[in-house]
MARGUPA-711871 format. One record per residue (C-alpha): x, y, z. Coordinates in steps of 0.05 Angstrom, whole numbers, m for minus. Example, Ala and Ser with C-alpha at 12.3 -4.5 7.8 and 13.67 -1.06 7.14 Angstrom:
BEGIN
246 m90 156 $
273 m21 143 $
***
This chain:
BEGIN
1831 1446 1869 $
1839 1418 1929 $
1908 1450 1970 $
1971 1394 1982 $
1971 1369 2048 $
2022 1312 2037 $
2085 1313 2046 $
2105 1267 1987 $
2060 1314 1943 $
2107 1369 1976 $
2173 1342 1944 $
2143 1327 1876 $
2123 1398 1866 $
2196 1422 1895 $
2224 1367 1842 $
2178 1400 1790 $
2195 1475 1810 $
2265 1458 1802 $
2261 1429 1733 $
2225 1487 1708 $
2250 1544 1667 $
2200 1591 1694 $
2163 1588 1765 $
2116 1630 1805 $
2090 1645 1877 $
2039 1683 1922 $
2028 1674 1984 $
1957 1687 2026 $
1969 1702 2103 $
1940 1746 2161 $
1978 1795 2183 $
1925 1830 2233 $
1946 1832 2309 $
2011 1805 2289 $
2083 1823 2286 $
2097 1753 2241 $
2037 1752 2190 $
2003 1673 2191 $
2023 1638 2139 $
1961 1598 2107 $
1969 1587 2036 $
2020 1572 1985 $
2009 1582 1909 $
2056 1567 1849 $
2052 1558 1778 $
2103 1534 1735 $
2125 1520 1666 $
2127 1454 1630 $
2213 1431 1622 $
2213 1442 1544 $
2185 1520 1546 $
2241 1557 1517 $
2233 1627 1560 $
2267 1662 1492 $
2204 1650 1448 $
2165 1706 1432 $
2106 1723 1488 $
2057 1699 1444 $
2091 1625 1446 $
2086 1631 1524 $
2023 1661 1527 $
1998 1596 1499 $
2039 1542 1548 $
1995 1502 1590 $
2017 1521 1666 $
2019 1480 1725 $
1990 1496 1792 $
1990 1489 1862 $
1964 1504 1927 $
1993 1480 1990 $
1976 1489 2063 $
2016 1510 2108 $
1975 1494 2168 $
1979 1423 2147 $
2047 1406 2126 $
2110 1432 2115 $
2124 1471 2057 $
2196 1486 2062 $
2218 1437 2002 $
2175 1479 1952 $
2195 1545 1984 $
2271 1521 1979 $
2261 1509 1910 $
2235 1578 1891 $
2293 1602 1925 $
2341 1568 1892 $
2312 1578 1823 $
2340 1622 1773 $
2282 1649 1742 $
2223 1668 1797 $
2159 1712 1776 $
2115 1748 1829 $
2078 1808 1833 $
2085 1858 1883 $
2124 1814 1936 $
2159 1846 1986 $
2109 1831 2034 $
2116 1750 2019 $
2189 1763 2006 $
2196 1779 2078 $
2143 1728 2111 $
2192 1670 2074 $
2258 1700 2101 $
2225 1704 2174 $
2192 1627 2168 $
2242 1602 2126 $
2309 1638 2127 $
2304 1645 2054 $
2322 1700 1996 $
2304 1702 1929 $
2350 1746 1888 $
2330 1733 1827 $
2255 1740 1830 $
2222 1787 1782 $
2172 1833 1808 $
2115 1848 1752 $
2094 1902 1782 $
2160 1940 1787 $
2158 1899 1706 $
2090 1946 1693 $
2117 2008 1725 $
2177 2009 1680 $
2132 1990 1615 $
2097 2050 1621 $
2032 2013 1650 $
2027 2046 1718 $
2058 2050 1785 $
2044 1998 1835 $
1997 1969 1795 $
1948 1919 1821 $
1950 1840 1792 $
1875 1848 1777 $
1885 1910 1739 $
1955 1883 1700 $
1923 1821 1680 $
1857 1852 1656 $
1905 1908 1611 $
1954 1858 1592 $
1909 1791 1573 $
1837 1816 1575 $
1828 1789 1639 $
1761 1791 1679 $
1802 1779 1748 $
1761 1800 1813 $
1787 1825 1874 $
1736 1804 1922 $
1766 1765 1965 $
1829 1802 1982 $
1806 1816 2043 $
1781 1741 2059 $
1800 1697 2113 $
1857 1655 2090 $
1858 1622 2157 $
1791 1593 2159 $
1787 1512 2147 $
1766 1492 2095 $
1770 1539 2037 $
1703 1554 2003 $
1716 1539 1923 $
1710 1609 1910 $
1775 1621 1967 $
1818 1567 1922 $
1797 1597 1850 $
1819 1662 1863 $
1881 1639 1897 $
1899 1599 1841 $
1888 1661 1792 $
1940 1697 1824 $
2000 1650 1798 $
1953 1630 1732 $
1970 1673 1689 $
2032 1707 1716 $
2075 1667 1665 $
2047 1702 1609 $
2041 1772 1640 $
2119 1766 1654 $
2130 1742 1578 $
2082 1804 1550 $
2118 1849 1595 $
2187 1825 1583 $
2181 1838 1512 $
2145 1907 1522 $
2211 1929 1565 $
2258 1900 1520 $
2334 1940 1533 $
2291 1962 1592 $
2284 1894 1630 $
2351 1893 1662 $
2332 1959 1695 $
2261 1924 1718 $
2316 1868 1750 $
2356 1904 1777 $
2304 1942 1811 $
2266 1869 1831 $
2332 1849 1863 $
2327 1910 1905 $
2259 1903 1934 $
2282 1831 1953 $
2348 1855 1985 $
2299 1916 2026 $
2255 1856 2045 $
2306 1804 2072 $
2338 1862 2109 $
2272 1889 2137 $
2277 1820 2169 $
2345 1828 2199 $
2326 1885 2246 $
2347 1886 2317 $
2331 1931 2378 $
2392 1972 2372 $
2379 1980 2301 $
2310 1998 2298 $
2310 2066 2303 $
2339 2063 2232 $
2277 2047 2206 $
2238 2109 2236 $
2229 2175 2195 $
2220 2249 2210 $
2282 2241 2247 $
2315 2307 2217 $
2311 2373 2266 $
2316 2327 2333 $
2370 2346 2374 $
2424 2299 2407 $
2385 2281 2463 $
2319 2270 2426 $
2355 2230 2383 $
2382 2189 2436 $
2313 2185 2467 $
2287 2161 2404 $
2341 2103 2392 $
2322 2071 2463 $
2243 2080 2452 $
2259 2037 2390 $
2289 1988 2415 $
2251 1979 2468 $
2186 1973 2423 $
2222 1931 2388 $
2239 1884 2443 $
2170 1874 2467 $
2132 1880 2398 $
2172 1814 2390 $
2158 1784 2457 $
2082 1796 2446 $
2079 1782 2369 $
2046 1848 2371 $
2055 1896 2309 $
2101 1958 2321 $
2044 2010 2326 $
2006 1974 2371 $
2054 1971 2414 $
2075 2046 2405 $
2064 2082 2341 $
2115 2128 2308 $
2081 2197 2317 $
2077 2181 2391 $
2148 2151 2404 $
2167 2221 2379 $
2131 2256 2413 $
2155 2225 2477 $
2224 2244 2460 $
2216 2317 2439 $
2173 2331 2500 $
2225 2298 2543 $
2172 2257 2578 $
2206 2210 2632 $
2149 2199 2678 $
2103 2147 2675 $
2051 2203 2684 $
2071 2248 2631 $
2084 2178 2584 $
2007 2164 2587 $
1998 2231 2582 $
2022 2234 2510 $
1969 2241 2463 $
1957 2177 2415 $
1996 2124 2468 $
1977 2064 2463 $
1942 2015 2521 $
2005 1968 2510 $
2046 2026 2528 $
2010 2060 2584 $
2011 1999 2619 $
2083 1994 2604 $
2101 2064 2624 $
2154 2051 2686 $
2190 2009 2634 $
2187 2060 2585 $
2223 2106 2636 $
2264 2060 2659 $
2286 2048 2578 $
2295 2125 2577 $
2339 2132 2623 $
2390 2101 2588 $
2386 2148 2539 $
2462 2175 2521 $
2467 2242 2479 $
2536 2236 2472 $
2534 2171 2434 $
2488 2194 2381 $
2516 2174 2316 $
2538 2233 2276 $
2512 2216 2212 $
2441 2218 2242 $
2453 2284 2285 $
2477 2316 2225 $
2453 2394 2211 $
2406 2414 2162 $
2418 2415 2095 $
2439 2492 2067 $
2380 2529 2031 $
2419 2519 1962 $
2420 2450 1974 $
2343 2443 1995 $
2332 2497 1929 $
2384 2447 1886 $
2334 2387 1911 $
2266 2415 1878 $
2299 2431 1808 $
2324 2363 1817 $
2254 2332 1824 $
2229 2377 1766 $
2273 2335 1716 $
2247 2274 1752 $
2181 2283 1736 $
2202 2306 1664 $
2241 2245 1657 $
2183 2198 1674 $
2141 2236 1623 $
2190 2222 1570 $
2213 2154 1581 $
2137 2131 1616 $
2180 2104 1682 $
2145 2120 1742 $
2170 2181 1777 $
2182 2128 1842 $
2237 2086 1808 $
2272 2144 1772 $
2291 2184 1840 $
2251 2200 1904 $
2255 2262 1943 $
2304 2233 1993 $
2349 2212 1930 $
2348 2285 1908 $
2354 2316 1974 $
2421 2271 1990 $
2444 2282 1927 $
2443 2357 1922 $
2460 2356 1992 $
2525 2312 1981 $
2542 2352 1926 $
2537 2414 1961 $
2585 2390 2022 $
2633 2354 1988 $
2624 2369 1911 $
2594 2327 1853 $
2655 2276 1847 $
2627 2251 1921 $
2564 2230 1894 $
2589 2178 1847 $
2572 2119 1890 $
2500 2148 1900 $
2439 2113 1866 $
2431 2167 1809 $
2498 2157 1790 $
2514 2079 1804 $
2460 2049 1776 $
2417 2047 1710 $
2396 2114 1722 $
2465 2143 1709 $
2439 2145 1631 $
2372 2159 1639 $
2370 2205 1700 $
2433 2221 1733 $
2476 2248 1675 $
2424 2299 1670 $
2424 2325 1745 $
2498 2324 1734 $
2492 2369 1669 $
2444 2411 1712 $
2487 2428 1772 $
2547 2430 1732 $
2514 2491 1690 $
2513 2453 1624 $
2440 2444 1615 $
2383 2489 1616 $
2309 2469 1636 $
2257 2511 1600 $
2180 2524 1622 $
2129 2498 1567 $
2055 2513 1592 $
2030 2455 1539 $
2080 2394 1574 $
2036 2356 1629 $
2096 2369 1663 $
2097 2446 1658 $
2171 2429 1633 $
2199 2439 1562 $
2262 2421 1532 $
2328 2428 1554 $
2379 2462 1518 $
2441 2423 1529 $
2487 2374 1500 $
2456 2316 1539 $
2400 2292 1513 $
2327 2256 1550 $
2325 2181 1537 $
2275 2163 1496 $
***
């Protein structure tokens, strides 16, 4: 299979995509030494215009499925990229990653991909599940992984390069249509949870230098003015990982950027002092001062300066996680999707400040999880539900005597 490099090849496949009931992509780039990976190949599959995408897997399973490569490097591929977008019914696995390469290139979302990977997680399959793996448990699959690591931007792909690119939109039709049915009431959670990771991915696209501390952690137990420190070391990093198409961390890695602002460092000296700086910053050290000093305590938002939560709260937070993990052993969810330890923290936190009404709008509550998960931290810390030890439980957990009842 040789990949498109004409443009009038280009629109046909767009015109094709669009027609389709079903269509998939992956995308192959490097990423290494680069804030903006390389794009350097485009697959899609797609289903013929008569499938009917409410036949039973087995009737998809057995649909002939178009492919495509296309190279980037050689012509533009915005018309078939513009076309997934667009479409109402996209399949990929795992791709936030290629979610956010498109919206950089192309200024593109796709809300209504489906992610089979989030698809497997819910099915009880496995969390973050690996193509390879899905397709081998799914469809008896043989699928390598090779040449994951290979160089996409070498020219021209070796055979081997294009067969295993083409494998990974092949047969994701059918691993969507077994999975689909597997989820059954369960697939508009896997959805909803798909249009989420595209939503994180288009956003992790919008970020700006006076918004980048936002996407830092280990931010709690830093005072006003490391905190202030912090948000002009971002943005500053920011600024010049962009200017050098340079990753974030080479530029100045996390654990170092806060370091420099506990340790109050505002010499050049003491910047290249800091253990773990990188050579992009320690040549860059004046600046770095010069960035500091414009540091203002006083303009630290609150909501990040915020105290620590109270020990009932923090106490409220592991019980919390304890019916997580129960929940996922019930219902075969991964632990991930129910509720992560920042969901339980905020939400026994919120409902310690301000009282369990105020954590309506939060994801336990406002979302799918309200019946599987959330009613049940509610019965919790409302004193209505009891959770029990049981030694022969994977979980260590046993029932729970209380009017509200595990999903099954």
């Amino acid at each position: 299979m040789t990949p498109v490099a004409d443009p009038a090849e280009v629109e046909a496949i767009a015109a094709a995509i669009a027609g389709a009931p079903l269509a998939t992509f992956d995308l192959e780039f490097l990423s290494q030494d680069r804030l903006v990976p390389t794009l350097c190949l485009v697959q899609v599959s797609w289903l013929p215009q008569h499938a009917d995408l409410d036949a039973p897997a087995a009737t998809i399973v057995a649909l002939p499925v178009e492919i495509a490569l296309l190279d980037p490097l050689a012509v533009d591929v915005g018309p078939v990229i513009r076309a997934l977008a667009s479409h109402p019914a996209v399949v990929a696995h795992a791709p936030r990653q290629d979610l956010a390469l498109l919206a950089t290139r192309f200024d593109v979302a796709m809300p209504s991909v489906a992610d089979t990977q989030i698809m497997a997680a819910f099915a009880g399959i496995g969390d973050q599940v690996g193509l390879a793996a899905l397709g081998n448990e799914l469809l008896g699959l043989s699928l390598g992984k090779e040449l994951q690591w290979t160089d996409w931007g070498q020219r021209p792909l070796s055979g081997a390069q294009l067969a295993y690119a083409a494998d990974d939109v092949r047969h994701l039709p059918a691993i969507f249509a077994i999975l689909r049915e597997r989820l059954g009431e369960r697939m508009p959670w896997a959805l909803a949870e798909s249009t989420l990771v595209a939503a994180d991915a288009v956003a992790a696209t919008q970020v700006t230098p006076e918004t980048a501390w936002r996407q830092l952690g280990s931010l709690r137990g830093l005072d006003a003015s490391a905190l202030a420190a912090v948000i002009e070391l971002a943005a500053w990093r920011h600024r010049v990982a962009v200017a050098m198409d340079r990753p974030l961390g080479q530029v100045l890695n996390e654990k170092a950027l806060l370091e420099i602002a506990r340790t109050r460092a505002t010499t050049a000296v003491a910047i290249r002092g800091v253990k773990g700086v990188s050579p992009i910053a320690k040549q860059h050290a004046d600046d770095i001062v010069t960035a500091l000093a414009g540091a203002r305590p006083g303009d630290v938002p609150p909501m990040v300066a915020g105290r620590a939560p109270s020990q009932r709260a923090q106490r409220w937070s592991e019980i919390l996680l304890a019916l997580v993990q129960l929940v996922a052993e019930r219902t075969g969810v991964a632990s991930r999707l129910l509720a992560t330890r920042s969901d339980a923290e905020e939400f026994a936190r919120t409902v310690d400040e301000r009282g369990l009404a105020a954590a309506s709008s939060l994801p336990a509550l406002a979302t799918w999880r309200r019946d599987v998960l959330g009613h049940l931290w509610v019965a919790w810390l409302s004193g209505t539900l009891a959770l029990v030890g049981d030694p022969t439980a994977p979980s260590g957990l046993g029932t729970l005597s209380t009017s509200s009842t595990l999903p099954r």
